[in-house]
DSSP file (Angstrom, degrees, kcal/mol; ACC not computed):
  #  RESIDUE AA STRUCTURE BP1 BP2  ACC     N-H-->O    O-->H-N    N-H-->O    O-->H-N    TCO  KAPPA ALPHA  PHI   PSI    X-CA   Y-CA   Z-CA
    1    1 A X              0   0    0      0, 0.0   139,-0.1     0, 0.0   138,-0.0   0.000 360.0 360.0 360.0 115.9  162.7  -20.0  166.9
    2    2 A X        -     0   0    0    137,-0.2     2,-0.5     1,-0.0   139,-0.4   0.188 360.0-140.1   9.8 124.1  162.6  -21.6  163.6
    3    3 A X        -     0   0    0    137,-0.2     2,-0.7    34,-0.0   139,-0.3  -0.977  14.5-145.8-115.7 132.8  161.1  -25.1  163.5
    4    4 A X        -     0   0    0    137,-1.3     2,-1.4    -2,-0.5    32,-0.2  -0.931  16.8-115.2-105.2  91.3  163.0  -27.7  161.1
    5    5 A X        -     0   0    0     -2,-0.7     2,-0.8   137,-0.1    28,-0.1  -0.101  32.9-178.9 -46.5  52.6  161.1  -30.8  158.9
    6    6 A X        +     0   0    0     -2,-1.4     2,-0.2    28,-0.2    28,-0.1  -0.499   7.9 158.2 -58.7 110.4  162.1  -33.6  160.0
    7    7 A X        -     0   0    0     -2,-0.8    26,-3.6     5,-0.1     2,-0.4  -0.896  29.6-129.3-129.7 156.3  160.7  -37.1  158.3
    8    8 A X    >   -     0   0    0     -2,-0.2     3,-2.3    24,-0.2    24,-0.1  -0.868  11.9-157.5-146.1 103.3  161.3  -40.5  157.8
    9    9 A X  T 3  S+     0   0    0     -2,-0.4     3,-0.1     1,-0.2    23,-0.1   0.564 104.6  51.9 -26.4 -15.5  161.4  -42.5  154.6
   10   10 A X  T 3  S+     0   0    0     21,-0.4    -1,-0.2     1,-0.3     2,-0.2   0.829 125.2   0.8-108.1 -32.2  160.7  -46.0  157.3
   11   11 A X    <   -     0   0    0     -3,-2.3    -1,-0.3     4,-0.0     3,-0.2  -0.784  61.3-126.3 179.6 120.8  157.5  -44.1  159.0
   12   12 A X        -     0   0    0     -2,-0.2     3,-0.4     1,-0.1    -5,-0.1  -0.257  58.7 -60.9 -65.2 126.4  155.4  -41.4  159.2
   13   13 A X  S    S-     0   0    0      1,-0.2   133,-0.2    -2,-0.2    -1,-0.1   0.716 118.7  -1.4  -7.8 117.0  154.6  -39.3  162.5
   14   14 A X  S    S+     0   0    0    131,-1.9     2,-0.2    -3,-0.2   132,-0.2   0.851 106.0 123.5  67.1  34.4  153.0  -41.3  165.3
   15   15 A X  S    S-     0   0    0    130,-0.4   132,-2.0    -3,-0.4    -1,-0.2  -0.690  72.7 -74.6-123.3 162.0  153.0  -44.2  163.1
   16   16 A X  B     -a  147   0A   0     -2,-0.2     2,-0.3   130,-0.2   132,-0.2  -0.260  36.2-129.6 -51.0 147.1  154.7  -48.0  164.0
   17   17 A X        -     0   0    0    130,-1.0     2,-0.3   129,-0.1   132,-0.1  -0.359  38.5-115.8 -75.9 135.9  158.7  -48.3  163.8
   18   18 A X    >   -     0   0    0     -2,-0.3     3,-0.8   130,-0.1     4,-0.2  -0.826  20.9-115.5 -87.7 160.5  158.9  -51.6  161.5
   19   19 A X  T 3  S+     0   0    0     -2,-0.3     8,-0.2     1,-0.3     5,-0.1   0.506 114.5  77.7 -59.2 -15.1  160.5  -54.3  163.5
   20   20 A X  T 3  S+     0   0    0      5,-0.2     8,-1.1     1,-0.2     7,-0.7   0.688 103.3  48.3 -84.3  -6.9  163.7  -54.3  161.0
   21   21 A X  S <  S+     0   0    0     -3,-0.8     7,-0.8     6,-0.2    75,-0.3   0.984  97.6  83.5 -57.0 -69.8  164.5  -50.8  163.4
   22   22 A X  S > >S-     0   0    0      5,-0.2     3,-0.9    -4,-0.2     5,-0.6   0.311  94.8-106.3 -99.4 158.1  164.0  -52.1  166.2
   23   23 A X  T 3 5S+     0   0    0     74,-2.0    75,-0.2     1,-0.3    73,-0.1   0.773 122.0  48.1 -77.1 -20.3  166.5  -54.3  168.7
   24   24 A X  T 3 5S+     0   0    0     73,-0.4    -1,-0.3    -5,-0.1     2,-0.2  -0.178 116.8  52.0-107.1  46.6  164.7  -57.8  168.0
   25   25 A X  T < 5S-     0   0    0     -3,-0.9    -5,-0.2    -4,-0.2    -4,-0.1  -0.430 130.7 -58.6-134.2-124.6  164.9  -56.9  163.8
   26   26 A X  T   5 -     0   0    0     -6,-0.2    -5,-0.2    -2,-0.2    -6,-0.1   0.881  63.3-120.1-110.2  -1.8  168.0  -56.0  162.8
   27   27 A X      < +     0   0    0     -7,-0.7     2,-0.6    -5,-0.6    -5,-0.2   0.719  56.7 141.6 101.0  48.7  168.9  -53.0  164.9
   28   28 A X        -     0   0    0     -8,-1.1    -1,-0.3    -7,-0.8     2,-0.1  -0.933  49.2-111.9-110.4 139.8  169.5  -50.3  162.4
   29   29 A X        -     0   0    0     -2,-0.6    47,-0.8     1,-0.1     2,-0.4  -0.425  36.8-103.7 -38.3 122.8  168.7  -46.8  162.7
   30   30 A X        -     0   0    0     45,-0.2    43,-0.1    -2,-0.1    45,-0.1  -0.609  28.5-110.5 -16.9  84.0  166.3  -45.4  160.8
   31   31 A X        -     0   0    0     -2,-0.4   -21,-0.4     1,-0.1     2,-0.3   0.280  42.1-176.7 -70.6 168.5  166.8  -43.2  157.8
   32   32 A X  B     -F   73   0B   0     41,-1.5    41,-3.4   -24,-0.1   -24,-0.2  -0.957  17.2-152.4-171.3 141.8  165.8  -39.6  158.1
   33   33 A X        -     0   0    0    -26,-3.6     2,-0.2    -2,-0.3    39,-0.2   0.142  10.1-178.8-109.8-138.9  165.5  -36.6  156.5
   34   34 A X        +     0   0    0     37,-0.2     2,-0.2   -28,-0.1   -28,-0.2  -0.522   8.8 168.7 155.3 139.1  165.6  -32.9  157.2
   35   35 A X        +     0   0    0     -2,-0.2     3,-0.1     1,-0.1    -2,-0.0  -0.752  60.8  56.8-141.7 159.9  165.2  -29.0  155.7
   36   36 A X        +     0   0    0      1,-0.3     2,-0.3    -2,-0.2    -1,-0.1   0.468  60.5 162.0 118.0  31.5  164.9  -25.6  157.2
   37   37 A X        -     0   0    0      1,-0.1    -1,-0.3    31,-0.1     2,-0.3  -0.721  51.2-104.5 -74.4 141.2  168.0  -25.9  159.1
   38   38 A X    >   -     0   0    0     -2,-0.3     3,-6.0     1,-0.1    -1,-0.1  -0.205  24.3-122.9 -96.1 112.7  168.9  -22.4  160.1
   39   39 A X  T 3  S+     0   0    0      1,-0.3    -1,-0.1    -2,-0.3    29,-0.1   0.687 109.7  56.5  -7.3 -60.0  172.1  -20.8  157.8
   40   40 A X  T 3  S+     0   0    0      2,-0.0    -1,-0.3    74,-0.0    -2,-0.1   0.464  73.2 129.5 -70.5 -16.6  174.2  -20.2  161.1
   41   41 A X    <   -     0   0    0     -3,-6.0    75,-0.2     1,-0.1    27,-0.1  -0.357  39.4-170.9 -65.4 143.5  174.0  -23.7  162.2
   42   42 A X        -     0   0    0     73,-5.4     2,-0.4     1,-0.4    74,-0.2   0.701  68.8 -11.0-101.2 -29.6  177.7  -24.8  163.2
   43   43 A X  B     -G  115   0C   0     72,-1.4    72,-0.6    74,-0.2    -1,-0.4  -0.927  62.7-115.9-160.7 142.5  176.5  -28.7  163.6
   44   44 A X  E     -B   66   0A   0     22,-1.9    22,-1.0    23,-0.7    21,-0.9  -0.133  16.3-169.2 -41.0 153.8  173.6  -31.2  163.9
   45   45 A X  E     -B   64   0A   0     68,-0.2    68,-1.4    19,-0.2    19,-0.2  -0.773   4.1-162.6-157.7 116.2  172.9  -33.1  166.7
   46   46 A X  E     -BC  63 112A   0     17,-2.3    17,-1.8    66,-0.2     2,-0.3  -0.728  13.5-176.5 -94.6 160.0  170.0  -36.3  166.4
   47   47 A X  E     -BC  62 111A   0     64,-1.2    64,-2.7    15,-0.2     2,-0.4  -0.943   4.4-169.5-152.5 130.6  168.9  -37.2  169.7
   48   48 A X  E     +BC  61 110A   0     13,-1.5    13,-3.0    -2,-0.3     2,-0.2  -0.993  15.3 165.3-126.7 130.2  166.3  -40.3  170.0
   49   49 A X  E     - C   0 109A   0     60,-1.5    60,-0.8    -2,-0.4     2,-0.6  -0.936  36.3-141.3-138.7 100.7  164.5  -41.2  173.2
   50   50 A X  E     +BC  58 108A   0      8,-1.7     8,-2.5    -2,-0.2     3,-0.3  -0.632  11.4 179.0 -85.1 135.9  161.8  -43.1  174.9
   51   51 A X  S    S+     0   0    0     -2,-0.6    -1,-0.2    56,-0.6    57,-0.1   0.551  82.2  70.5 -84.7 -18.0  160.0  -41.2  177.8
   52   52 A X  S    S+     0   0    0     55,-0.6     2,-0.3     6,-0.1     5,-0.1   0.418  73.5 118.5 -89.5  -2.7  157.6  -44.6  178.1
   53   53 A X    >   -     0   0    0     -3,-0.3     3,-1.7     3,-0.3    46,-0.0  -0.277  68.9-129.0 -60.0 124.1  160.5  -46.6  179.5
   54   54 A X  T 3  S+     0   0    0     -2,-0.3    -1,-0.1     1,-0.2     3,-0.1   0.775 107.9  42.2 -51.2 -23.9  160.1  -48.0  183.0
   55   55 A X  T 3  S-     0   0    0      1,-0.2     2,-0.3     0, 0.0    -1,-0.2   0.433 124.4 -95.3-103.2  25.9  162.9  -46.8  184.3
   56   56 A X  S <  S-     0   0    0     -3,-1.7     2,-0.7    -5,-0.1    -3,-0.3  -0.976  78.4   0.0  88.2-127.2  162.6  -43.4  182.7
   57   57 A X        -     0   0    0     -2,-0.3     2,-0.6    -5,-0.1    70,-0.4  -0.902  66.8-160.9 -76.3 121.9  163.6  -41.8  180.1
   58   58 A X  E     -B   50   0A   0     -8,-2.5    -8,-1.7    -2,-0.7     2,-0.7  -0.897  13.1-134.2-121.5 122.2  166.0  -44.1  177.8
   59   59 A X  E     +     0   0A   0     -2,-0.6    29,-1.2   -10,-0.2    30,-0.3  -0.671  25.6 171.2 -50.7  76.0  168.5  -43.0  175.2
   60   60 A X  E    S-     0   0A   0     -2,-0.7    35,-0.4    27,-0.2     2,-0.3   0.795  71.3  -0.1 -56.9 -25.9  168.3  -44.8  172.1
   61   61 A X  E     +B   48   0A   0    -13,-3.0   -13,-1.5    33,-0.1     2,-0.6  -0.682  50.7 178.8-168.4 108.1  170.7  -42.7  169.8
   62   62 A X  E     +B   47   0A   0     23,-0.4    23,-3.1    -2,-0.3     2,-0.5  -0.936  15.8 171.7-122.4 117.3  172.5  -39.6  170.8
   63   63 A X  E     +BD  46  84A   0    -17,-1.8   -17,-2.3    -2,-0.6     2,-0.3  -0.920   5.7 174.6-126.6 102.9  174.9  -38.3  167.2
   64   64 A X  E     +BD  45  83A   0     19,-2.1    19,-1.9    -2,-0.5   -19,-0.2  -0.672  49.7  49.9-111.4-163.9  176.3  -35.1  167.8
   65   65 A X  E     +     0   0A   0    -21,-0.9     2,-0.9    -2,-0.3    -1,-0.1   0.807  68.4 155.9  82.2  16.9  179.0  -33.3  165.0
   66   66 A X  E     -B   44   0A   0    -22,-1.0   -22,-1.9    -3,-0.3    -1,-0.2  -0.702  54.5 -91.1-101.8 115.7  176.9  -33.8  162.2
   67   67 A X        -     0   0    0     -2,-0.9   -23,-0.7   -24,-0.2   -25,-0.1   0.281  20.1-145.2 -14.8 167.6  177.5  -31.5  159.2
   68   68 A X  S    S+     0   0    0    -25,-0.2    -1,-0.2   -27,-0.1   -25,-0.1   0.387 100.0  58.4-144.8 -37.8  175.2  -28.5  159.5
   69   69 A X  S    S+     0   0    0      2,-0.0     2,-0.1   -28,-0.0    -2,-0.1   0.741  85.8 113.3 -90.0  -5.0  175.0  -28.8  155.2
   70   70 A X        -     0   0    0      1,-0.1     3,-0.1     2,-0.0    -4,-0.0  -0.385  58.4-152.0 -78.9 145.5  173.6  -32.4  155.2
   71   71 A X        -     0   0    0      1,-0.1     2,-0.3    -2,-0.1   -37,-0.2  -0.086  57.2 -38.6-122.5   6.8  170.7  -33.2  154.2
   72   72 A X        -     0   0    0    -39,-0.2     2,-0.3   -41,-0.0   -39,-0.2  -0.876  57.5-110.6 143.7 177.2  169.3  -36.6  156.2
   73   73 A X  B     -F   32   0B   0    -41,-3.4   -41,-1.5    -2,-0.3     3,-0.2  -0.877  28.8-122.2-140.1 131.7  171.1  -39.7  157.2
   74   74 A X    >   -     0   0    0     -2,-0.3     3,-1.3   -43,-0.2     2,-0.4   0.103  50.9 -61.6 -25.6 155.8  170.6  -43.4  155.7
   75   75 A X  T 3  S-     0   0    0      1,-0.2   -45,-0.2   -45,-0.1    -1,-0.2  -0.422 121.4  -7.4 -51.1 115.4  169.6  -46.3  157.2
   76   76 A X  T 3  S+     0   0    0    -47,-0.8     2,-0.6    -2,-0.4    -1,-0.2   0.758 102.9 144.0  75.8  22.0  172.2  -47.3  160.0
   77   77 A X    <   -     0   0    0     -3,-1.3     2,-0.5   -48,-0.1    -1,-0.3  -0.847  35.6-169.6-103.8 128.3  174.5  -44.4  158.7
   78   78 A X        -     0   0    0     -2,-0.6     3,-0.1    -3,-0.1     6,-0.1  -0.971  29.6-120.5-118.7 114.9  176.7  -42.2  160.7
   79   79 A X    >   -     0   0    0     -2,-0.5     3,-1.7     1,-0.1    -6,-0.0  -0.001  30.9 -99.0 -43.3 142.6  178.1  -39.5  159.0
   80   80 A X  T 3  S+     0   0    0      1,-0.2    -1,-0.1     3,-0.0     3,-0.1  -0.430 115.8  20.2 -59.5 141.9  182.5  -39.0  158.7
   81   81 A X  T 3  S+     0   0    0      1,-0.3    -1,-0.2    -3,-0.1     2,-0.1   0.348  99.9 111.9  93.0  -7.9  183.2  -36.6  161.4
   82   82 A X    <   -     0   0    0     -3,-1.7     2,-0.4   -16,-0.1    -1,-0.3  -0.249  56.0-142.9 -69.0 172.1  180.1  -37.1  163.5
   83   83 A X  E     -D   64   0A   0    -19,-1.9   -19,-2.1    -2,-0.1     2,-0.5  -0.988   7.9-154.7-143.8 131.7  180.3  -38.9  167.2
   84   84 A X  E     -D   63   0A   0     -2,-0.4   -21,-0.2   -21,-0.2     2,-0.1  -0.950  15.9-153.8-114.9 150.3  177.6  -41.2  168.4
   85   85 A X        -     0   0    0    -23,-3.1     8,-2.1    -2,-0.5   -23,-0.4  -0.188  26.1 -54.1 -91.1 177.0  177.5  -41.2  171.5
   86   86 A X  B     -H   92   0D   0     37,-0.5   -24,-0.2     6,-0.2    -1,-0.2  -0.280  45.9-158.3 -54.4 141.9  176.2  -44.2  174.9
   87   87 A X        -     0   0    0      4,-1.0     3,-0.3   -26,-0.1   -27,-0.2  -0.270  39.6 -91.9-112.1-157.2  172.7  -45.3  174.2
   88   88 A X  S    S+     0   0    0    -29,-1.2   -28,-0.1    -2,-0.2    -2,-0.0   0.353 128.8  67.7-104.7   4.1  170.8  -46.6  177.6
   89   89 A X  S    S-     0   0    0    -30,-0.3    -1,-0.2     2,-0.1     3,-0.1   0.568 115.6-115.7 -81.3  -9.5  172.2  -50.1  176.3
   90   90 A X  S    S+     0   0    0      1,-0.4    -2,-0.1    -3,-0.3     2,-0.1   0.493  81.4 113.8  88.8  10.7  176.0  -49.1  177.1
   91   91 A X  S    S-     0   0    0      2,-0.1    -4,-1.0    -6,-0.0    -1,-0.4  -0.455  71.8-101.4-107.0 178.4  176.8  -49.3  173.1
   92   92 A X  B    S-H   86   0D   0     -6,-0.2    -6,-0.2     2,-0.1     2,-0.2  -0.850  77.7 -12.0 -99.8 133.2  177.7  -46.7  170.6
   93   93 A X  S    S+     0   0    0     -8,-2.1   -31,-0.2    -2,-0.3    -2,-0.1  -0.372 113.5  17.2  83.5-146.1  175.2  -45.3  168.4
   94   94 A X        -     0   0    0     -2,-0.2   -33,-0.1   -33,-0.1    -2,-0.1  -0.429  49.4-180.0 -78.7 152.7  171.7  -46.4  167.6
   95   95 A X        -     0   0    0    -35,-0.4   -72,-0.3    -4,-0.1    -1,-0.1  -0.512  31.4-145.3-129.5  48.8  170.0  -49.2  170.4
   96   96 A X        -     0   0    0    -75,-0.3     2,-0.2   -74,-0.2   -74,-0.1   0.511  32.0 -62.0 -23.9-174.7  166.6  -49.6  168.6
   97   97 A X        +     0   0    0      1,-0.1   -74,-2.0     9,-0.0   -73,-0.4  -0.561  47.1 170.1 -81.5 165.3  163.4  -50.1  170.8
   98   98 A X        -     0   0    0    -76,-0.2     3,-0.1    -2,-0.2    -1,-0.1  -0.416  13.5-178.6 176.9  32.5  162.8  -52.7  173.0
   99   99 A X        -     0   0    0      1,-0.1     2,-0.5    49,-0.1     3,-0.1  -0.117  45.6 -84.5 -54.8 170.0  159.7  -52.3  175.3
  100  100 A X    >   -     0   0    0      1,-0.1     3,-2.1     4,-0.1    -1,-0.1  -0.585  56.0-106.8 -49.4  97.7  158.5  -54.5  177.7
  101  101 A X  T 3  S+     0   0    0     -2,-0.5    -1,-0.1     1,-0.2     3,-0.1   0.117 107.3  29.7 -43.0 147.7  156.2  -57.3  175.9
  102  102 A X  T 3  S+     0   0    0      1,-0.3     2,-0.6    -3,-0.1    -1,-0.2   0.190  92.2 121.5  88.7 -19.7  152.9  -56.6  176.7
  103  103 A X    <   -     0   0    0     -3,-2.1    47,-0.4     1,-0.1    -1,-0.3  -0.579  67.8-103.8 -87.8 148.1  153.1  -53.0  177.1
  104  104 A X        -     0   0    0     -2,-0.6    46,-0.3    -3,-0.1    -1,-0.1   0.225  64.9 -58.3 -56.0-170.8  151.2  -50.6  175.1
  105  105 A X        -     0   0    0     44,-0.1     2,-0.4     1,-0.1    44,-0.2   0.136  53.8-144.4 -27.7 152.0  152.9  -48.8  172.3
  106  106 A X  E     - E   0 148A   0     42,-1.0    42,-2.1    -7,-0.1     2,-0.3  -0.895  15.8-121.6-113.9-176.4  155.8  -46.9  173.6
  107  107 A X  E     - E   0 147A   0     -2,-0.4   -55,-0.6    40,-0.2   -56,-0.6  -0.987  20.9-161.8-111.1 135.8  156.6  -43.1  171.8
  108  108 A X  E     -CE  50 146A   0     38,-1.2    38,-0.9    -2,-0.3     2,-0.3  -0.874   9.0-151.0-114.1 131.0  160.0  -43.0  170.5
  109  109 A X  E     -CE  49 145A   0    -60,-0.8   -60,-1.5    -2,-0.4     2,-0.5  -0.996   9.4-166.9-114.9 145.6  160.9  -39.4  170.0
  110  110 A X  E     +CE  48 144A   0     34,-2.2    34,-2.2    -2,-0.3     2,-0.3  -0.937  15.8 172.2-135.0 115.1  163.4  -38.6  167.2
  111  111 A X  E     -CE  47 143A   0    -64,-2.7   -64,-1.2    -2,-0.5     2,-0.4  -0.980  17.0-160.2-126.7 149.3  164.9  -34.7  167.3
  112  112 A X  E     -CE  46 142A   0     30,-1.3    30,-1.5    -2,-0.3     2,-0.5  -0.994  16.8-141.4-128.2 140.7  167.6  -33.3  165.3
  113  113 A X        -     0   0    0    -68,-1.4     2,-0.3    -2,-0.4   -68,-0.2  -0.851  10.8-154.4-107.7 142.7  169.2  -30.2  166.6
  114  114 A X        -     0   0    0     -2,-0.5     2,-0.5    26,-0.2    26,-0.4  -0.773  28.1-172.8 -85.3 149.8  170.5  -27.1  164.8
  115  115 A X  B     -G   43   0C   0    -72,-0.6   -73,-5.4    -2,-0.3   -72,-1.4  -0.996  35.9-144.7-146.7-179.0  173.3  -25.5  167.0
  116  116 A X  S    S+     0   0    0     -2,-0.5     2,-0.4    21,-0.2   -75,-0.1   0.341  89.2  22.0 -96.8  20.8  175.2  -22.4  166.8
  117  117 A X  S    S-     0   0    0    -74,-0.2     2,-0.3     0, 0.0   -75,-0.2  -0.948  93.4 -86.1-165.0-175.3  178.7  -24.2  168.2
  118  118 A X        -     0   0    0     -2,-0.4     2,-0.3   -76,-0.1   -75,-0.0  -0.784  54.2-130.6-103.8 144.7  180.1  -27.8  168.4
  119  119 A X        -     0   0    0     -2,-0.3     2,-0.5    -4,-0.0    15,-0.0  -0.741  12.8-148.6-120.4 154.9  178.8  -29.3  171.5
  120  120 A X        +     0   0    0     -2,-0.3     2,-0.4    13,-0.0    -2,-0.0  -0.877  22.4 162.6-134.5  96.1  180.4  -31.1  174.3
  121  121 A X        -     0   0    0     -2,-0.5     4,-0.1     1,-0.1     9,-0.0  -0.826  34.6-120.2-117.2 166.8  178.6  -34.1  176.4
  122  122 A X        -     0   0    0     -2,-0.4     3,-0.4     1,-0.1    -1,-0.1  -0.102  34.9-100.0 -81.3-154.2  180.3  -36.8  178.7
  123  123 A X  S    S+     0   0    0      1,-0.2   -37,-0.5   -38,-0.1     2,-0.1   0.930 121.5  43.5 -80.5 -61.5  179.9  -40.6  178.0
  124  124 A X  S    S+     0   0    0      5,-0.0    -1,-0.2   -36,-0.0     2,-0.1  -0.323  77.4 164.9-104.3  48.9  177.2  -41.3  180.6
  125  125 A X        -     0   0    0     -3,-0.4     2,-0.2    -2,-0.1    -4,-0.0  -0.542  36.4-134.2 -61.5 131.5  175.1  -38.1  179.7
  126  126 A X     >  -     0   0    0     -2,-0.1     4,-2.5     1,-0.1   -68,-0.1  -0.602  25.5-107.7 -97.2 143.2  171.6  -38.8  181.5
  127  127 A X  H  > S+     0   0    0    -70,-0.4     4,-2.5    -2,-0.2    -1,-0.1   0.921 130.2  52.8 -39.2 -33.0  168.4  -37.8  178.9
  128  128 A X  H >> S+     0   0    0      2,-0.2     4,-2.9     1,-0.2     3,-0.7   0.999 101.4  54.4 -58.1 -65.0  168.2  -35.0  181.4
  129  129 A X  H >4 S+     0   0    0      1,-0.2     3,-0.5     2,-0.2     5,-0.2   0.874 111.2  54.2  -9.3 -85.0  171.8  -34.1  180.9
  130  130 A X  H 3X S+     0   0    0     -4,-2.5     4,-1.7     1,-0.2    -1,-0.2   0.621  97.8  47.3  46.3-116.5  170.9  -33.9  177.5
  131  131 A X  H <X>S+     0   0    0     -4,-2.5     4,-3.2    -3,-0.7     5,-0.6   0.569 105.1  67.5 -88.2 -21.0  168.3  -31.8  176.8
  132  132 A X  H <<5S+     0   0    0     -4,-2.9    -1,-0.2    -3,-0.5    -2,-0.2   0.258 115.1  33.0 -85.1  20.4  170.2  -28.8  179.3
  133  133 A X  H  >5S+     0   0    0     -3,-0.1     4,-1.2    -4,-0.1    -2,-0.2   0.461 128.7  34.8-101.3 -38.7  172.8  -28.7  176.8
  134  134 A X  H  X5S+     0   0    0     -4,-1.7     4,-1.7    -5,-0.2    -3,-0.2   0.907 120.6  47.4 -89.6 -24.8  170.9  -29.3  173.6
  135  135 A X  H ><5S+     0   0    0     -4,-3.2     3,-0.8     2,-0.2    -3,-0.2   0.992 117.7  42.6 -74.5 -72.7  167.6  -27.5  174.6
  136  136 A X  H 34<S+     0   0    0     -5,-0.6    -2,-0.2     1,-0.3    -1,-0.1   0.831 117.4  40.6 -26.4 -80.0  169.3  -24.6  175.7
  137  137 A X  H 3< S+     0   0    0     -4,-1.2    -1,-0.3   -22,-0.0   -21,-0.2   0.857  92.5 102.8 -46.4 -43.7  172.2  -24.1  172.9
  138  138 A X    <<  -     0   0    0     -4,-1.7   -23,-0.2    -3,-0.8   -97,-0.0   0.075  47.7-167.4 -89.6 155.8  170.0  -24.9  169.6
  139  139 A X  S    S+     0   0    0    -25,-0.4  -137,-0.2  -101,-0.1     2,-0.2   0.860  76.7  15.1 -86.1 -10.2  168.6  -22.6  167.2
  140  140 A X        +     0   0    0    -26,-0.4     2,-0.2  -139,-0.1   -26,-0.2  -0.617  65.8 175.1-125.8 168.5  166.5  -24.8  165.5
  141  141 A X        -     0   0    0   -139,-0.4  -137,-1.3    -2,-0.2     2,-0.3  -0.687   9.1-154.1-173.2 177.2  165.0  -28.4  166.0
  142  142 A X  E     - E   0 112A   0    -30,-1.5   -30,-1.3  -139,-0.3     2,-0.4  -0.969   5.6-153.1 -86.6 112.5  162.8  -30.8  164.8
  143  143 A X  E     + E   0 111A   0     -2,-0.3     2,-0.4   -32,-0.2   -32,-0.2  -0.867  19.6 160.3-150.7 149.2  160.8  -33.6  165.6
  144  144 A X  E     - E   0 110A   0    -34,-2.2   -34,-2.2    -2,-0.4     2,-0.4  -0.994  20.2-156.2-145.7 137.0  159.1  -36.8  164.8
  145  145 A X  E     - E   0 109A   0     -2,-0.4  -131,-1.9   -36,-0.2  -130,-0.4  -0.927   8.7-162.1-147.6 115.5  157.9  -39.4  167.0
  146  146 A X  E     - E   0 108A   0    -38,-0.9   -38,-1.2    -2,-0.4     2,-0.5  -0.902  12.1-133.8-127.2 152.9  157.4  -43.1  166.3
  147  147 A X  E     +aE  16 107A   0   -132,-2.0  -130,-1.0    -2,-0.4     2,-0.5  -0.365  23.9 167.2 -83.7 124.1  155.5  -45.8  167.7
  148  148 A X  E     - E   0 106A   0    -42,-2.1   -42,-1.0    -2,-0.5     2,-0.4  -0.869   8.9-173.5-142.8 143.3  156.8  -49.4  168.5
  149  149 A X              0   0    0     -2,-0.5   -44,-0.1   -44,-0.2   -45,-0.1  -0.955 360.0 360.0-135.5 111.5  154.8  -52.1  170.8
  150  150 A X              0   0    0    -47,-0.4   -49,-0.1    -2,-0.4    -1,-0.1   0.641 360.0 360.0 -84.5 360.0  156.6  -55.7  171.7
C-alpha cells in the first residue's frame, strides 16, 4: 500500500500543537497539507484522534467527501462538498485538544485517507467504528501526530 505525505504548516511531527489549535485558543483546525495520493482515489477522508484520552479514544475531527484532487486544507477550512462529521464534544467539525491539566503531553494523531468510493458513517460513529470502515476501504493514508499538554 502506498503511503501519502502528510504535513502541517502549524507543526512538525511529534512536535507541540500551538495553543491558537487547540480548545482553550481559538479552536481552529489546523492547516495541512498532502501528496502521493493514489490516482484512483474517489475521496479524502481526515480523521484526527487522541488515544491519551481518559476515557479512550476521543474524536477531535472526523471530514469525509473531500476532493480526491485537493491538495491540503487551510486553517479552520472545510472544503464545498465535504461533511464533517461529531467530534467527542457533540459539535461538527474540528474540537481541538483539551487534556486534562496536569497531564503529560497527550498524542493527537492526524490521518488523511485515500478511498476508492464515497464512504458512509453514522453521527455517533465510535473511533472504533471508524477505523473498520476507513482502515479497511483506503488505498492510501497518511499520518502526522502532534503533541499538546494543558
Amino acid at each position: 500500500m502506498a503511503g501519502i505525505e502528510l504535513k502541517s504548516a502549524a507543526f512538525t511531527d511529534h512536535a507541540v500543537i500551538p495553543r491558537r489549535y487547540a480548545k482553550e485558543g481559538d479552536d481552529l483546525s489546523p492547516p495541512l497539507t498532502w501528496s502521493g495520493v493514489p490516482g484512483d482515489a474517489a475521496e479524502l477522508a481526515v480523521l484526527c484522534e487522541d488515544p491519551d484520552a481518559p476515557s479512550g479514544t476521543f474524536v477531535h475531527w472526523l471530514v469525509t467527501g473531500i476532493d480526491p484532487h485537493s491538495d491540503g486544507l487551510d486553517t479552520g477550512e472545510t472544503k464545498p462538498g465535504s461533511r464533517a462529521h461529531r467530534n467527542g464534544y457533540g459539535g461538527r467539525g474540528w474540537g481541538g485538544p483539551n487534556p486534562p491539566a496536569g497531564d503529560k503531553a497527550h498524542r493527537y494523531f492526524f490521518r488523511l485517507y485515500a478511498l476508492p468510493a464515497p464512504v458512509s458513517l453514522p453521527d455517533d460513529a465510535t473511533a472504533d467504528d471508524i477505523h473498520g470502515v476507513l482502515d479497511r476501504q483506503q488505498l492510501a493514508s497518511g499520518t502526522l501526530v502532534g503533541l499538546y499538554q494543558r
